[in-house]
N, C-alpha and C positions, 0 to 999 in steps of 0.2 A: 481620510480624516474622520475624528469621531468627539463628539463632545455633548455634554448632556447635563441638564440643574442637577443640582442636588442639596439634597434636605436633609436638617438636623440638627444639631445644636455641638454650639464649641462653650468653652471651657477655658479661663485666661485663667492663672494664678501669677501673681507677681509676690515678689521677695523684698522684704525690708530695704526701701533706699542708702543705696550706700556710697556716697561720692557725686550724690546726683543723678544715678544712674538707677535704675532697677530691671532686673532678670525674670519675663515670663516665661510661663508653661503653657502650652497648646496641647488641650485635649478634645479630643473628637467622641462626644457624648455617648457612647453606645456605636458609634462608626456614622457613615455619613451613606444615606439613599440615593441611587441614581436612577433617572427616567427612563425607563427604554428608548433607542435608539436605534444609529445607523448608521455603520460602518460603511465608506463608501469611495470609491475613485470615479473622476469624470468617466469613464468608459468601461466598462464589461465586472465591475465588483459591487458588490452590496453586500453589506453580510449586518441582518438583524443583532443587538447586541442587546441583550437580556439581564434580569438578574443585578442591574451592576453596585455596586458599593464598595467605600474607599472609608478605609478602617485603617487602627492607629498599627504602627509595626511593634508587636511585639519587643521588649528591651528596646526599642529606641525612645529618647526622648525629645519633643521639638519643644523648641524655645528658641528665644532673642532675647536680646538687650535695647532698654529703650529709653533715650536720655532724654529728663523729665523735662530740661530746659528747652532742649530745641526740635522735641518730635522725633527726633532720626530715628531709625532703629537700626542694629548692628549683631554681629553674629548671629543672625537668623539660621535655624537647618530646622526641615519637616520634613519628618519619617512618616509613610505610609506604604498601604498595602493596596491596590487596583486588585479588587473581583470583577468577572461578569463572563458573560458567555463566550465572546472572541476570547480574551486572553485564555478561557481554559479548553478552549480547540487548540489555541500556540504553544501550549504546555504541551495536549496529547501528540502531539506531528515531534515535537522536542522535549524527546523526554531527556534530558541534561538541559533543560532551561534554568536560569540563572533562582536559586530560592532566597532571594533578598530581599529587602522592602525597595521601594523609590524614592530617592532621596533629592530632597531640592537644599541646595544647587548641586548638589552629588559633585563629582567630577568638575564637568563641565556643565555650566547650568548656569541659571539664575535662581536669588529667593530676597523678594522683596516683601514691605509689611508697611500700613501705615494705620495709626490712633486718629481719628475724627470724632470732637465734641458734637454730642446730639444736644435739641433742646431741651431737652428734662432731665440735662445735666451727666446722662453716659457718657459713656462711649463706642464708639463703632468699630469696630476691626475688616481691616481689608490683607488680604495677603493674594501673592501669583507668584510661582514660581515654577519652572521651567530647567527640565534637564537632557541630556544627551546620553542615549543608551544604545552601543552600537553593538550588534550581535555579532560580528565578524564573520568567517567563511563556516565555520563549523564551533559546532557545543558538544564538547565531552566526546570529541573524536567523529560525530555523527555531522552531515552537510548540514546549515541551518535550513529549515523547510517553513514556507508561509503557506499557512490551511485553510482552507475552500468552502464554503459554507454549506457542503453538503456531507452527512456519515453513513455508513455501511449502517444493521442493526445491532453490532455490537458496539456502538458508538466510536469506528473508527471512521476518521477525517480524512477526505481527502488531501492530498498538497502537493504543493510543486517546488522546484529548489529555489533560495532565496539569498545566497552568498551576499552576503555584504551589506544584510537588511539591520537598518537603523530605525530607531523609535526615539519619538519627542513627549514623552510625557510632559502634562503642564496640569497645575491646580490653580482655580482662581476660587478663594474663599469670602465672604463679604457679608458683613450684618447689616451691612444699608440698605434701604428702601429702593429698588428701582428708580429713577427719574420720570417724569410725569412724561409724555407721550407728545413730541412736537406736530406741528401741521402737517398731515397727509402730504402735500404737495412738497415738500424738501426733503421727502427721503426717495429715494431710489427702487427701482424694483430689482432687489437682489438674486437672481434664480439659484437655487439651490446646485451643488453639484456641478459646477461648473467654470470655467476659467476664463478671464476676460483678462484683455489687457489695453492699459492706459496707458497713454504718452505724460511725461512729467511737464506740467506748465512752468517755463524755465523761471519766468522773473520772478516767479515764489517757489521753487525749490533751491535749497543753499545749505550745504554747512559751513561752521565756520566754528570760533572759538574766541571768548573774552580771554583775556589774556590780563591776569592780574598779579604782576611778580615785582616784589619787590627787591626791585635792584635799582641802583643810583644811574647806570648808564643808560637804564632804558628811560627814566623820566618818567614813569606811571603807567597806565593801563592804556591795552590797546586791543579795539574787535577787529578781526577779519570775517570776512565773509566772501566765499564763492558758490555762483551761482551754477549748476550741473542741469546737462542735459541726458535724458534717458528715459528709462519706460520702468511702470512699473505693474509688475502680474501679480494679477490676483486670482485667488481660489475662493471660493465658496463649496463647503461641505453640505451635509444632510442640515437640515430647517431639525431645530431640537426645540419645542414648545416655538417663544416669540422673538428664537436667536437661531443666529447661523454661525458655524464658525466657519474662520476666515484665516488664512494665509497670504503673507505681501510678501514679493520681493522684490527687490529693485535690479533693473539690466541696463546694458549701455546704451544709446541712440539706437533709433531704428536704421537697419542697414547699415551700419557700422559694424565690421566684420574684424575682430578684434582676439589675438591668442590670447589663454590666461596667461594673467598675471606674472610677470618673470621678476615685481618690482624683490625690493629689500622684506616687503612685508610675508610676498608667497614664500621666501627661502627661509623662514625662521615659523610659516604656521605649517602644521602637521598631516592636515590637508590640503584638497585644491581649493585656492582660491579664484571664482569667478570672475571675468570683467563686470565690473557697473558702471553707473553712471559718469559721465568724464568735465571735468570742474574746469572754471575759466580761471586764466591765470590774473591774480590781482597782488598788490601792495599793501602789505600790513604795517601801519605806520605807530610808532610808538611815539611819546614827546621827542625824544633825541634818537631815535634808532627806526631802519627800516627796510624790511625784508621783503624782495620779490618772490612769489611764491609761482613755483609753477609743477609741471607734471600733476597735476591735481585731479584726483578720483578718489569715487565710494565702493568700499569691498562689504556686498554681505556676508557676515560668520553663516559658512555653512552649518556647522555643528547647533547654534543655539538660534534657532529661527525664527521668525516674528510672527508668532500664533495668535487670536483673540478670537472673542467674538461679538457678533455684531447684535443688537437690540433694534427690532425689525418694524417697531414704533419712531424709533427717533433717529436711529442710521447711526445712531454712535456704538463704539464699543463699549463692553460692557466696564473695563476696568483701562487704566493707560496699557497704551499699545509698548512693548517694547520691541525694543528692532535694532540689535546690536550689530557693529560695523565696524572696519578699519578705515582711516583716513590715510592715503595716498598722497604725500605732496612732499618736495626739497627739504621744507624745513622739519616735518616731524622726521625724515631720514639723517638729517642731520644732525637733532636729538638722539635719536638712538645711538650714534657714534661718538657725541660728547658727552655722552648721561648712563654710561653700560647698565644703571639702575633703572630706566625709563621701565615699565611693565609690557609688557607685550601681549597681553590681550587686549579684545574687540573693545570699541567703547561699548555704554550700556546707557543706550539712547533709551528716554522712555516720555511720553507724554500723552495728551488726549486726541484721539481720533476719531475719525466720523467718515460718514458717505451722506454723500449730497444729491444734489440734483441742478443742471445750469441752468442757463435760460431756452435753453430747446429741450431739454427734459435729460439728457442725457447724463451716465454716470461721472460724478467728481467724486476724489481722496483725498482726505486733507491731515496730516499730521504734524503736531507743533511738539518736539523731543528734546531731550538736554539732557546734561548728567552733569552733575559735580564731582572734581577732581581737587583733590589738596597739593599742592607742591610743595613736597619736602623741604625744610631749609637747609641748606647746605647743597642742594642739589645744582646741578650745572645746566644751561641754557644755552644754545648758538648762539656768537656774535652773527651780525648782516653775512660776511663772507662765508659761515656757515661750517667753518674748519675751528675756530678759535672759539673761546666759550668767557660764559661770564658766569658767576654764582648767586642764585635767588636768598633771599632773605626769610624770616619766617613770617606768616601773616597770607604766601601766598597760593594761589588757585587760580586753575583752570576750568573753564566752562562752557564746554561743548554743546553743540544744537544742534539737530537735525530738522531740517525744515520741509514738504513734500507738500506739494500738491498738483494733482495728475490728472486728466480728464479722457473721459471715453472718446472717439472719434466722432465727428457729426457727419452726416452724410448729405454733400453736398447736388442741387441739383442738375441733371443733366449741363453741360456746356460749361458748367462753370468755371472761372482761372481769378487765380488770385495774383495779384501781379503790383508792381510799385519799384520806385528809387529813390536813393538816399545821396547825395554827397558829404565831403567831410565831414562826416560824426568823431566825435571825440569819444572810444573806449576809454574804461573804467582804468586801464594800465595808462592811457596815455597816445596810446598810438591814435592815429587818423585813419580813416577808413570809409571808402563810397561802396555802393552795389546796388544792384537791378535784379529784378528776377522777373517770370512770370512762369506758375505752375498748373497746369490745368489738374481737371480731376480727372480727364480720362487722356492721358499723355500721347494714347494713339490714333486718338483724331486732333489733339493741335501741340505743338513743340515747345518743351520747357526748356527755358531758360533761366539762365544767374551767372554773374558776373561779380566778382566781389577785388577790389584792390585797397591794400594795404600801404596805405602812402611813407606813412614810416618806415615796412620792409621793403616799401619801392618794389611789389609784385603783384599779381595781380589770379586771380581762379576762375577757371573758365568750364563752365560746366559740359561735360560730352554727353552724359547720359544718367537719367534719373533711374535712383533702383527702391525709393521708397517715399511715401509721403502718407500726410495726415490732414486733414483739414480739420477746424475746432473751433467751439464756439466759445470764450474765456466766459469768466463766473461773471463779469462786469459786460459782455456784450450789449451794445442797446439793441433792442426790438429784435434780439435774437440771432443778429449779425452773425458769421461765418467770419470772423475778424484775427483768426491767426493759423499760421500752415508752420508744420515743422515737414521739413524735406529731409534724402539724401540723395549724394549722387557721384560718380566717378569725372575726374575733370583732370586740366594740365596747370601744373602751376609757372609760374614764368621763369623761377628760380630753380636752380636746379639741374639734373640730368635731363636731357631733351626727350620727350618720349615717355617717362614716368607719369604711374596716372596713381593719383590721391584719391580721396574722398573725403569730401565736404558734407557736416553735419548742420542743417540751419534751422532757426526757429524765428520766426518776425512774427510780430503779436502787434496788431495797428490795434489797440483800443486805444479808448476816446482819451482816456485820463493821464495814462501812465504807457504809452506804447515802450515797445523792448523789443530788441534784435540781440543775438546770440547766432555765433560764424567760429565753427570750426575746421580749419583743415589737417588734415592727418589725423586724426583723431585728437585736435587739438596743440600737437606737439609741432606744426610747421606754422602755425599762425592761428590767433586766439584773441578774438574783441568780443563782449558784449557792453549795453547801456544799462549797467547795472546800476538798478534806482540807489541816488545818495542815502533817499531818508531809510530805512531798516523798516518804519512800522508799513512801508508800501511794499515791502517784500515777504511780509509775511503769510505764514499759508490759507 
């Protein structure tokens, strides 16, 4: 990973309104300076980057459209050119490397922008945009090679072969002031260069989608919301001035040992797609209509990945995080086959993000994402049975949100076991559900147990053997409490072939205010209850 400020002055021209609408131009003043840095991977790479600047592309022109009434802006493309010392060693190892500019969204990509009023009457410009540039097995007939940061003295590079090497360029551009600098004590100490991974705190991680389509049979507007369990990894690159960049991405439960993706969504993307996170099944209730939702998971888009960077004063990023994804569930597969117009790319989750700190000092993620969606009028919608359709009106949208918040492990002391029972609780579907457990932190001086039955499916999970766990302090812990464990573990379920062994994914979180359990077996798909809080503003990140 490599990212660096850079300095310089832009250039907006906009064009006579016309319809309400007006067409900028983006010019990059003379080109744009970049700070030396530091190319770098957690293990055995460094390579100094020098020199760097990021100038306009020749013959290209970047512009958008920005409509005056409501801020959007639309047909954005910026054309540039990336100098510096790496990319011109990745030239000399491939000499048939590609002579084009970077184009945001290029291909596959993203290219967002937005106008913010300053007080003295300007305005501000922000723009980020993010593309996918895959080098394949060979350029110009020659293997692709990635080169080493050391040269002979005819300034030849060393390198090694590099088949199938992929690049994420991203630009974030911004005429706003930094943010003032929060309390020392609620940021995190981020270490440069390095990969940590978080467990996601279930009862504030969710996506879900407002549902606002006008048609007579549904009777108005309906949210869904599922809540997911999983993890999610982070990177940290080289420290560039008082920012690091950063990489997220979201995985399934820990110990949840899970093949990719065979759903409807891997057989129509171009790549692999990974397991992530795996979502509880809930009830989307409309006034007159209502659909059980199940199979429910989050796919991150390999191809456009969720870069930023972090502001080492405040823990937040510097711009919204975007973090695009596919939604897994009955009813988006059942659009797809009543709507053959549905799109089939990632959503383009995007919102503000931060790092934090708990009450034991330890790393928290918090991110609050959304995207707006227009639905076509004329377009088609699933009835409940998910075969027969019905047609939306115009007027309506969809309004997707990605919701995350994820916490480092806390390290509990010697002897410790977190343990507790519940009987008939009422999940969020409906069903009834008791369980016990008790998990130590060192499983081989004292024996974990859990026990979970499902009185609805009249079965019952009987844990045999743990193969992973987490103890955690929530953001709400009092006096620092050790107040929720996410486990997993292989067990018998009662139904079923005799002798078949599952795995059970669990999260219990006793806080004071808002306690939540989350119990999945088979990865969700033989039985699925959480207490997902009614109200929304208690679920969020």
């Amino acid at each position: 990973m490599y990212d660096s400020h850079l300095q310089g002055s832009l250039r907006l021209r906009f064009t006579p309104p016309q319809g309400g609408r007006t067409r900028f131009l983006i010019s990059l003043e003379g080109g744009l300076a970049a700070d030396d840095g530091m190319l770098a991977a957690p293990w055995l790479f460094r390579w100094p980057v020098l020199q760097g600047r990021v100038e306009e592309a020749p013959g290209f022109v970047s512009s958008g459209v920005l409509d005056l009434a409501s801020g959007e802006v639309s047909e954005l493309a910026v054309h540039v050119r990336y100098l510096n010392s790496a990319l011109f060693a990745l030239t000399r190892v491939n000499p048939h490397f590609p002579d084009q500019p970077i184009s945001f969204p290029g291909q596959y990509g993203s290219a967002w922008a937005r106008f913010d009023p300053r007080p003295d009457g300007l305005l501000d410009f922000t723009f980020y945009g993010t593309t996918f540039l895959p080098l394949g097995a060979e350029l110009g007939g020659e293997m692709v090679r990635w080169a080493l940061p050391f040269a002979d003295g005819a300034g030849g590079f060393a390198s090694m072969p590099a088949r199938g090497m992929v690049m994420h360029p991203h630009l974030h551009l911004s005429t706003r002031e930094p943010e003032r600098p929060a309390g020392a004590d609620t940021v995190p100490a981020l270490p440069a260069n390095t990969i940590e991974e978080l467990t996601l705190f279930t009862r504030n991680s969710a996506f879900g989608d407002k549902f606002t389509l006008e048609a007579a049979e549904l009777g108005g507007e309906a949210t869904g919301r599922s809540h997911v369990m999983g993890r999610l990894e982070v990177q940290l690159g080289e420290r560039f001035g008082d920012s690091v960049p950063v990489l997220v991405s979201l995985a399934p439960p820990g110990g949840l040992m899970l093949p990719a993706s065979e759903s409807p969504l891997a057989a129509d993307f171009p790549g692999r797609l990974q397991p992530g996170p795996v979502g509880h099944d809930e009830i989307l209730r409309f006034p007159l209509r209502k659909y059980f939702l199940d199979s429910v998971t989050f796919l991150d888009d390999p191809f456009d990945i969720s870069l930023g960077a972090v502001d080492l004063h405040t823990g937040r990023l510097l711009t919204e995080l975007l973090h695009r994804g596919f939604i897994g569930q009955n009813l988006f597969y059942a659009l797809v086959r009543v709507e053959p117009r549905t799109p089939r790319s990632s959503f383009f989750f995007r919102g503000p993000a931060l790092f934090t700190t708990g009450p034991g000092g330890e790393t928290a993620f918090r991110l609050n994402a959304a995207v707006r969606i227009p639905y076509p009028p004329g377009f088609n919608f699933p009835e409940p049975d998910l075969a027969t359709r019905l047609v939306v009106g115009a007027g309506s949208v969809l309004d997707p949100y990605l919701w995350v918040r994820a916490l480092a492990p806390a390290d509990p002391p010697p002897g410790f076991v977190r343990s507790g029972k519940k009987k008939d609780l009422l999940a969020s579907t409906g069903d009834r559900f008791s369980y016990r457990y008790s998990i130590p932190a060192d499983p081989t001086r004292q024996t974990a147990s859990f026990e979970y039955t499902n009185h609805t499916q009249g079965a019952t999970f009987r844990l045999h053997s743990l193969i992973w766990t987490g103890f955690f302090r929530s953001l709400e812990a009092a006096g620092g409490e050790i107040d929720t464990v996410t486990f997993a573990g292989f067990g018998s379920w009662s139904k079923g072939p005799a002798g078949r062994v599952l795995t059970a994914t669990v999260q219990i979180a006793d806080t004071a205010e808002h306690p939540y359990i989350s119990i999945q077996i088979g990865g969700g798909l033989v039985s699925n209850v959480n207490t997902k809080p009614v109200d929304p503003h208690i679920a969020l990140p």
